[in-house]
C-alpha positions as CSV (number, residue, x, y, z in Angstrom):
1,X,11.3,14.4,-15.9
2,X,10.7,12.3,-12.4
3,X,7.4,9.7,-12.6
4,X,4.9,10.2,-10.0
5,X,3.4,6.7,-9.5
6,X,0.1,6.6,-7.8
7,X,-3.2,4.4,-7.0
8,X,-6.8,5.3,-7.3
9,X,-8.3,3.7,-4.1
10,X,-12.3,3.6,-2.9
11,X,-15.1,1.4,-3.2
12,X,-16.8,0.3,-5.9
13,X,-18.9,3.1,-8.0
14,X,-16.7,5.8,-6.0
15,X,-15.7,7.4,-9.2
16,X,-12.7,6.2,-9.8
17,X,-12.9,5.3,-13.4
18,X,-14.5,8.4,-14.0
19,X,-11.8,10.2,-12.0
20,X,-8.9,8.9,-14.3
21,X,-11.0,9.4,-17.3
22,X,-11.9,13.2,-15.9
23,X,-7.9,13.6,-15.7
24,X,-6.6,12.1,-18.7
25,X,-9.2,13.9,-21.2
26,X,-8.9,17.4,-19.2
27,X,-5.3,16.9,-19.4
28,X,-5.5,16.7,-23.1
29,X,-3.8,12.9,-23.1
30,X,-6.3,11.1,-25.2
31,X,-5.5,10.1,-28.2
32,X,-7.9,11.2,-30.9
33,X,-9.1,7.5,-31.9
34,X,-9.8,6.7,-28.1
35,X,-12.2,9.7,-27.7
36,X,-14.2,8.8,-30.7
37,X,-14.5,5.0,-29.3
38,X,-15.9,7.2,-26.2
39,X,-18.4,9.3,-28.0
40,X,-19.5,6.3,-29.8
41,X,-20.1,4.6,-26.5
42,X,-21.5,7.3,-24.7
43,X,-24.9,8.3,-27.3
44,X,-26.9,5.5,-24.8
45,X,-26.7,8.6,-22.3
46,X,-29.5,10.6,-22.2
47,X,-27.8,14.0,-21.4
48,X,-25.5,13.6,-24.3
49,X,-22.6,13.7,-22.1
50,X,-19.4,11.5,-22.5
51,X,-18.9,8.7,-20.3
52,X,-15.5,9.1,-19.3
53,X,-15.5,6.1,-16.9
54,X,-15.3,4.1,-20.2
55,X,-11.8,4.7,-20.8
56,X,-11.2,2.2,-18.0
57,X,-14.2,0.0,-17.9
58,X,-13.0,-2.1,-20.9
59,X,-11.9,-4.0,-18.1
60,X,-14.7,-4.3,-15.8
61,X,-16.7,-5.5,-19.2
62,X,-14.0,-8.4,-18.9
63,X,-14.2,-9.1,-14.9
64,X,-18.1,-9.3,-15.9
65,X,-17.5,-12.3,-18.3
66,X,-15.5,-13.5,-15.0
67,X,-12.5,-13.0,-16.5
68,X,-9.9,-12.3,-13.0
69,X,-8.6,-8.8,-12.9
70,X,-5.0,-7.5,-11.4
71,X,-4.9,-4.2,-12.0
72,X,-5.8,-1.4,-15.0
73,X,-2.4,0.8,-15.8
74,X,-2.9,4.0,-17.8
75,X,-0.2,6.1,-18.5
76,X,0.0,10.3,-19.0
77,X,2.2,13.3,-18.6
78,X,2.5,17.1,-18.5
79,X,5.2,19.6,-18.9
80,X,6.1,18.9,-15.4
81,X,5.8,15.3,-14.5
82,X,5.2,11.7,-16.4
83,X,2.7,9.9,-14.0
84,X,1.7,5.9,-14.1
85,X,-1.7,5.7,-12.8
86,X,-2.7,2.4,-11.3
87,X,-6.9,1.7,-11.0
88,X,-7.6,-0.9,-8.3
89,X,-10.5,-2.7,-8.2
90,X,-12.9,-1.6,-5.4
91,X,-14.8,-4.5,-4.5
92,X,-13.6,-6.3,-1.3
93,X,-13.2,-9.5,-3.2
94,X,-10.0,-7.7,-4.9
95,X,-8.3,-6.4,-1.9
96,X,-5.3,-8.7,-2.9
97,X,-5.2,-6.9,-6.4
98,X,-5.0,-3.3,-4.4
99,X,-2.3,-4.4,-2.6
100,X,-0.9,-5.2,-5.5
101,X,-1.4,-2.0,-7.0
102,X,-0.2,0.0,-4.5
103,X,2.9,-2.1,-3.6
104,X,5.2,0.6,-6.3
105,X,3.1,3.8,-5.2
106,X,4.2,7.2,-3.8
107,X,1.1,8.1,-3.5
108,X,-2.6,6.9,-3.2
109,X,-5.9,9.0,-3.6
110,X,-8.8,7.7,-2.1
111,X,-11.8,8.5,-2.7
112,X,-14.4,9.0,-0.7
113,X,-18.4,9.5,-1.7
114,X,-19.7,12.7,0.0
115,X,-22.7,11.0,0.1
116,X,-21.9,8.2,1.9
117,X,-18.9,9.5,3.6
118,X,-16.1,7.0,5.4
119,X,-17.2,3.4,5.1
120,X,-15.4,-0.3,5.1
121,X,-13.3,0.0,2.3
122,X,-11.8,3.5,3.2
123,X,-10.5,2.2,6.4
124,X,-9.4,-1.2,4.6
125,X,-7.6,0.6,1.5
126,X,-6.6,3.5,4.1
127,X,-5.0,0.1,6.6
128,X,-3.5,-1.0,3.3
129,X,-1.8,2.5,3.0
130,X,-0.2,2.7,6.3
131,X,1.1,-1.1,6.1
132,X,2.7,-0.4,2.8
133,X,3.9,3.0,4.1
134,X,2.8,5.0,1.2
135,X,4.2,8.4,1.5
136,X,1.9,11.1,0.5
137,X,-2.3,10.6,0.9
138,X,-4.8,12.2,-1.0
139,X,-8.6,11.7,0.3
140,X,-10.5,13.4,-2.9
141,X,-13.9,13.7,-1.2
142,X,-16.3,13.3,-4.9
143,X,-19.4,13.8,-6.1
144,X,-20.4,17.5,-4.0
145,X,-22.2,18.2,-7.1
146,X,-24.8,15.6,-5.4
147,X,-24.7,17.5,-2.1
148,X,-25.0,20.9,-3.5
149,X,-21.3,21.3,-3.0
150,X,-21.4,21.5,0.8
151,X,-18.6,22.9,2.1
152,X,-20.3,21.1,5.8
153,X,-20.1,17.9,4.7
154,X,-16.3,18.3,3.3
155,X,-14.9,19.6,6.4
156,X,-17.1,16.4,8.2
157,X,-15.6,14.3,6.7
158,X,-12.6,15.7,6.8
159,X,-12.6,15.8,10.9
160,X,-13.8,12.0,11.0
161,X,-10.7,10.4,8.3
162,X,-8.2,13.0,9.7
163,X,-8.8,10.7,13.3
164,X,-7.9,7.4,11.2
165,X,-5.0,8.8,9.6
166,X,-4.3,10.1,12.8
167,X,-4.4,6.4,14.1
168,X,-2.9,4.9,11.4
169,X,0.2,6.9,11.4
170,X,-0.6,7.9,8.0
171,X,2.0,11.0,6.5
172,X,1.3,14.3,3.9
173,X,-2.3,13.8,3.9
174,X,-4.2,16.2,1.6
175,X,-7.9,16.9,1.1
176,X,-9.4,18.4,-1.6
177,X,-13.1,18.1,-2.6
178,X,-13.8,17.3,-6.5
179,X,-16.4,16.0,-8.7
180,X,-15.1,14.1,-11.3
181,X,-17.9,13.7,-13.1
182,X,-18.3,17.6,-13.9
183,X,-14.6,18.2,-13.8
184,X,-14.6,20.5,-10.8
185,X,-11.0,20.8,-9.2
186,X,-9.8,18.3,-11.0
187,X,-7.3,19.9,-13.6
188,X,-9.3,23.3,-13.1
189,X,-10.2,25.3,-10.4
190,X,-14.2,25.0,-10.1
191,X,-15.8,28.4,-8.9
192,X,-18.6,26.1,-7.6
193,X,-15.9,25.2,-4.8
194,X,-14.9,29.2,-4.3
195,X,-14.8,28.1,-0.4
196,X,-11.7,25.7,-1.0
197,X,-8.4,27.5,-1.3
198,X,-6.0,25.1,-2.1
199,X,-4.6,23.1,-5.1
200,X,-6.8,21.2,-7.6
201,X,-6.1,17.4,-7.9
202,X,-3.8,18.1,-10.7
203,X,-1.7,20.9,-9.0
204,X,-0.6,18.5,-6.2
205,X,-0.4,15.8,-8.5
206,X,2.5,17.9,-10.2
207,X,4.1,19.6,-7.6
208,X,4.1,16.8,-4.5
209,X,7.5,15.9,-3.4
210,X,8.5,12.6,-4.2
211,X,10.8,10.6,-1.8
212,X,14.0,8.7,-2.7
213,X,12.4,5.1,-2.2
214,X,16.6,3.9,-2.5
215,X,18.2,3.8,-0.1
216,X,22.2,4.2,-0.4
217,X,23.5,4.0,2.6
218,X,22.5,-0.1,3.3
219,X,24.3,-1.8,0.1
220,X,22.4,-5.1,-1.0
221,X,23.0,-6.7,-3.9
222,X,21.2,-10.1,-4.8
223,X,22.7,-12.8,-7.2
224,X,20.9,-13.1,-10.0
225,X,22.8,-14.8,-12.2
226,X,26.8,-16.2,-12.2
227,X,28.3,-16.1,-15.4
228,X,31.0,-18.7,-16.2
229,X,31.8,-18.8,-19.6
230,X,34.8,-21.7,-18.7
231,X,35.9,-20.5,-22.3
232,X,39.9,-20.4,-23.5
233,X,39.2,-16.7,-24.2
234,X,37.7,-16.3,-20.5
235,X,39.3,-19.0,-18.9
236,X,39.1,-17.7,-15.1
237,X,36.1,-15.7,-15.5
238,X,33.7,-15.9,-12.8
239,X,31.5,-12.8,-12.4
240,X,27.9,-12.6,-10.1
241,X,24.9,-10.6,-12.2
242,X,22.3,-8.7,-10.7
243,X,20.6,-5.6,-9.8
244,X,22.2,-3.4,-6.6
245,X,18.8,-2.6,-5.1
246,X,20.4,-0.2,-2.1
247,X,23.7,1.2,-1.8
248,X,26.8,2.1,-3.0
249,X,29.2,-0.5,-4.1
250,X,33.2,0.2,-4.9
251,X,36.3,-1.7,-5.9
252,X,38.2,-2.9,-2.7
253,X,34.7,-2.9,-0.6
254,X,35.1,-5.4,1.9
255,X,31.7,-7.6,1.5
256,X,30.3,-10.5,3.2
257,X,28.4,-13.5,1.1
258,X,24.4,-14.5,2.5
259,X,23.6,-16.6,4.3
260,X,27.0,-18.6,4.3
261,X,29.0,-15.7,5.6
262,X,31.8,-16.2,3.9
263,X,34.2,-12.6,3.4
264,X,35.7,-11.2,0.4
265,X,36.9,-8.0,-1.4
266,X,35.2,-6.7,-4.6
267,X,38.0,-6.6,-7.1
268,X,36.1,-5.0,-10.0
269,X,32.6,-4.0,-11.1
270,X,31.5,-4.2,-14.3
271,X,27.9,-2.3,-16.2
272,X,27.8,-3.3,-20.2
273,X,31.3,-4.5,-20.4
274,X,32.7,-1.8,-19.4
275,X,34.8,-1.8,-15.7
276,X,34.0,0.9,-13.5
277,X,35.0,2.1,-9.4
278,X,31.9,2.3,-8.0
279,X,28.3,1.7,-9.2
280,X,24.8,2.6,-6.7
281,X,21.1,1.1,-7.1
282,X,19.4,1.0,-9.2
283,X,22.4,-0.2,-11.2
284,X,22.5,-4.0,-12.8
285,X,25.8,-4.8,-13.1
286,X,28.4,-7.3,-12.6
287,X,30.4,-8.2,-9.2
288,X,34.0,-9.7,-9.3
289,X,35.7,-10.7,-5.8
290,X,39.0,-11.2,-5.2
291,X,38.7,-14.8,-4.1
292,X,36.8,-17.7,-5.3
293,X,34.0,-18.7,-2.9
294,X,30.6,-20.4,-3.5
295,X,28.0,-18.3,-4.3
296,X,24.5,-19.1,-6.1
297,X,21.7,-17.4,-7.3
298,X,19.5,-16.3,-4.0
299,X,22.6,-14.8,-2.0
300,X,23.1,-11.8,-1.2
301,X,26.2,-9.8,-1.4
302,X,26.2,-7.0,1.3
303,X,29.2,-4.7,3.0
304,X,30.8,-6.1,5.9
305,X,30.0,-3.0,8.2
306,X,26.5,-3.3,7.8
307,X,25.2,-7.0,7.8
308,X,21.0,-7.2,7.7
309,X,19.5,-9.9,10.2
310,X,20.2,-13.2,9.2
311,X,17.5,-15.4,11.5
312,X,15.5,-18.7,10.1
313,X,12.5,-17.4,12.4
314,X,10.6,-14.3,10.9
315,X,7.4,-12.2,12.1
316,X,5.3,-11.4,9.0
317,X,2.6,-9.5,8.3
318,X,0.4,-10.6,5.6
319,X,-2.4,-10.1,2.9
320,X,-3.2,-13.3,2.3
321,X,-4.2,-14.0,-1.5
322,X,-5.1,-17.7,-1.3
323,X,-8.4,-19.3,-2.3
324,X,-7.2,-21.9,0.2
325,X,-7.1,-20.9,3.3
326,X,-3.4,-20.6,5.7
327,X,-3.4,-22.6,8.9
328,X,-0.3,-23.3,11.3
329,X,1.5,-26.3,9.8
330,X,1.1,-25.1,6.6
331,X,4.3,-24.9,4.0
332,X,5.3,-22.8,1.2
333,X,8.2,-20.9,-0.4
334,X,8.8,-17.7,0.7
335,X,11.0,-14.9,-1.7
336,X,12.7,-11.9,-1.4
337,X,14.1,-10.7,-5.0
338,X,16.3,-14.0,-6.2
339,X,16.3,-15.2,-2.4
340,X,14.0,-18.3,-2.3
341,X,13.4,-20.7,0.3
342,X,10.9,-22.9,2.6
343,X,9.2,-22.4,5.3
344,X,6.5,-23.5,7.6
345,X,3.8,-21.1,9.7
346,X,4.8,-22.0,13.2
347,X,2.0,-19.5,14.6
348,X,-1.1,-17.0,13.9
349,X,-0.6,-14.2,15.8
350,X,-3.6,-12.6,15.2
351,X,-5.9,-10.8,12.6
352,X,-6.7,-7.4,12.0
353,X,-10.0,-5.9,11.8
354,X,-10.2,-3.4,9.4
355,X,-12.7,-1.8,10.6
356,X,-11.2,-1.2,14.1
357,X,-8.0,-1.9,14.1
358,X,-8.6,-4.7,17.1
359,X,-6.6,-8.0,17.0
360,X,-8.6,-11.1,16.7
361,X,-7.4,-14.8,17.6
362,X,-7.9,-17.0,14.7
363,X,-7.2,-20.6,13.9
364,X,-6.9,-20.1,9.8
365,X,-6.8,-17.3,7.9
366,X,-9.1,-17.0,4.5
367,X,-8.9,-14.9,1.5
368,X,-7.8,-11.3,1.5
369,X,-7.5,-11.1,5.4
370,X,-4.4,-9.8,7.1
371,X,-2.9,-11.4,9.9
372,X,0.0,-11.4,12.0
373,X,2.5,-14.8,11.6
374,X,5.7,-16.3,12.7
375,X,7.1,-18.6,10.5
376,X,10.6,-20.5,10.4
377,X,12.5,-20.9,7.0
378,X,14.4,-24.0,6.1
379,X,17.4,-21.9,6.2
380,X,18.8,-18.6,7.6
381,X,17.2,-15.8,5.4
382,X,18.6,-12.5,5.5
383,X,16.4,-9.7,5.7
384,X,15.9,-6.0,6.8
385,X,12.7,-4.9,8.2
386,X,10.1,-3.8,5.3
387,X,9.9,-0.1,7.5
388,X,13.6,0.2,7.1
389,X,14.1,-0.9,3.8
390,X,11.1,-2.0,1.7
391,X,13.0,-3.8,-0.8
392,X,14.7,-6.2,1.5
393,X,11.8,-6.3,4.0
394,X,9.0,-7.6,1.7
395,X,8.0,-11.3,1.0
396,X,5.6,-13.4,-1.6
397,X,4.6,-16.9,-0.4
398,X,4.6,-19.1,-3.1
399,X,2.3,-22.3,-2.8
400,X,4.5,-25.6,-3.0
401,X,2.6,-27.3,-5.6
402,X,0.9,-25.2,-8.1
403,X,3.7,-22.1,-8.0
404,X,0.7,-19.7,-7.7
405,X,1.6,-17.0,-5.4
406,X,-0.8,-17.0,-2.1
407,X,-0.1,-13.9,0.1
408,X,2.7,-11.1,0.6
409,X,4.4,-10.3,3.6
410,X,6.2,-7.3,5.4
411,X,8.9,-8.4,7.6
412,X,8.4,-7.1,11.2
């Protein structure tokens, strides 16, 4: 079975919670022991009805006690798919902790409360979307049962986002209107929403496409690790570890070692001891190459007939996570899978506003904003564009001092 990973996205008291809770307990995919914690927990409620919200909130309880929050994983299947839910915060203050969320998704639903309709945080987490270029887009418009399931005031706010996603370039975008609280179109067809002929939210969930995220026709493969056991047994043994994260890779493959340059010839491959004539991502295996040249952990072994850009000045766009803000002059690491390395912020290009998508000149650039920069690396770093190949186009910076990581970039 494939595994449909996905983000809840909206703002806070959207319904997320209670959207995951409404799916996992309608799905049948709570365990006994976790429904009785939630009918405990829910006899406060004066309608008797459970609180499925709960399911999640253990860990807003903690971000109350100001505990810091990444992100809340819950995990379910069905005959047809396994799916890995990720529930991201909806306060601005934890846009960095979406970002986060979403960075492994194929597919974000965000909600939108038909009561309020489109508001900052749609276009922010809808901005987010588009940067990370999420394939598929589902706006669940939630809580109709407020609005006496008006089928107006879906297809209103279905005109108004369809203009953003419009703008945004934003692909597969879906609507379907749901209460989560009462269940309606979420795993079951409601009869409330007779007007709405098209797939409930688990339907879609179950049957959306899911694009090959690897791409095997640009081979990269970054040392991890080079094993030289200088042993009598394994005397000459030099081998280079690591995960093939794009590509193809076979014995006699011409290659080319990043950023020195240097050229070789694979001369065997081996995956748990065992040598083999080819092996594609997401493999880990083990490169040999037919002649002995310096290589570390942080290169990057790619074919010879298709070389990524290897420049020490990048343009990056960025989320920045830092509780101090980034000006121009400022240094950190940047890194790329193993690739590390420093560099400075030679420029701020500009920020965008999420509300309007307008570019702003700024001087510094403070928590969760995102912002256009150039920045030059201590040394050549090779790199693909994060729109042509995510997994060799996407950076963390890392700050210098404390090893915290302070924003993450998409290579222009």
């Amino acid at each position: 079975m494939d595994i449909l990973r996905f983000i809840t996205a909206g703002s806070v008291d959207d319904g997320k919670s209670t959207l995951i809770g409404r799916l996992l307990y309608d799905s049948k995919n709570i365990l006994i022991d976790q429904l009785e914690a939630v009918e405990r927990a829910s006899k406060f409620k004066n309608d008797g009805e459970l609180d499925l919200a709960l399911l999640t909130d253990g860990l807003r309880a903690e971000r109350e006690q100001g505990i810091t929050i990444d992100v809340a994983y819950k995990y379910f299947s069905t005959p047809k798919r396994k799916f890995i839910i990720a529930d991201a915060p909806g306060h601005v203050q934890y846009t960095r902790n979406m970002i986060t969320g979403a960075s492994n998704a194929a597919l974000i639903i965000i909600l939108i409360d038909a009561r309020n309709g489109i508001i900052e945080q749609t276009r922010r987490h809808s901005i987010i979307a588009s940067l990370l270029n999420i394939p598929n887009v589902v706006v669940a418009i939630n809580k109709l049962d407020l609005v006496n399931y008006s089928e107006e005031i879906f297809i209103n706010i279905k005109e108004e986002y369809s203009k953003i996603a419009e703008q945004l370039s934003l692909n597969n975008v879906v609507y379907i209107p749901i209460s989560a609280l009462d269940g309606d179109n979420i795993v079951d067809r409601s009869e409330k929403l007779d007007w709405y002929q098209g797939k409930t939210l688990l339907d879609h969930l179950e049957t959306v496409e899911l694009e090959n995220t690897i791409n095997l026709e640009k081979a990269r493969f970054p040392v991890q690790y080079v094993i030289r056991p200088q042993s009598e047994d394994y005397h000459d043994y030099r081998g280079y570890a690591g995960k093939i994260t794009n590509g193809i890779y076979k014995v006699g493959d011409e290659v080319t070692i990043l950023p020195s340059g240097t050229e070789s010839k694979i001369s065997a491959i081996e995956i748990d001891q065992k040598n083999v004539k080819e092996a594609f991502a997401p493999q880990s295996v083990i490169l040999h190459l037919e002649t002995d040249v310096d290589i570390s952990r942080g290169d990057l072994i790619v074919k010879s007939n298709d070389l990524p850009k290897l420049e020490q000045e990048l343009e990056v766009l960025v989320c920045w996570m830092g509780e101090k803000p980034l000006k121009v002059g400022s240094k950190y690491l940047i890194q790329n899978n193993t690739t590390q390395t420093k560099a400075v912020i030679r420029d701020i290009e500009y920020k965008l506003d999420v509300n309007t998508l307008e570019k702003h000149e700024v001087e510094q650039v403070s928590l969760n904003e995102i912002v256009k920069l150039k920045l030059k690396t201590a040394k050549p770093f090779a790199f693909d564009a994060y729109k042509d190949l995510a997994s060799n186009g996407g950076i963390i910076f890392i700050d210098e001092t404390s090893f915290v990581t302070v924003g993450a970039g998409l290579i222009q």
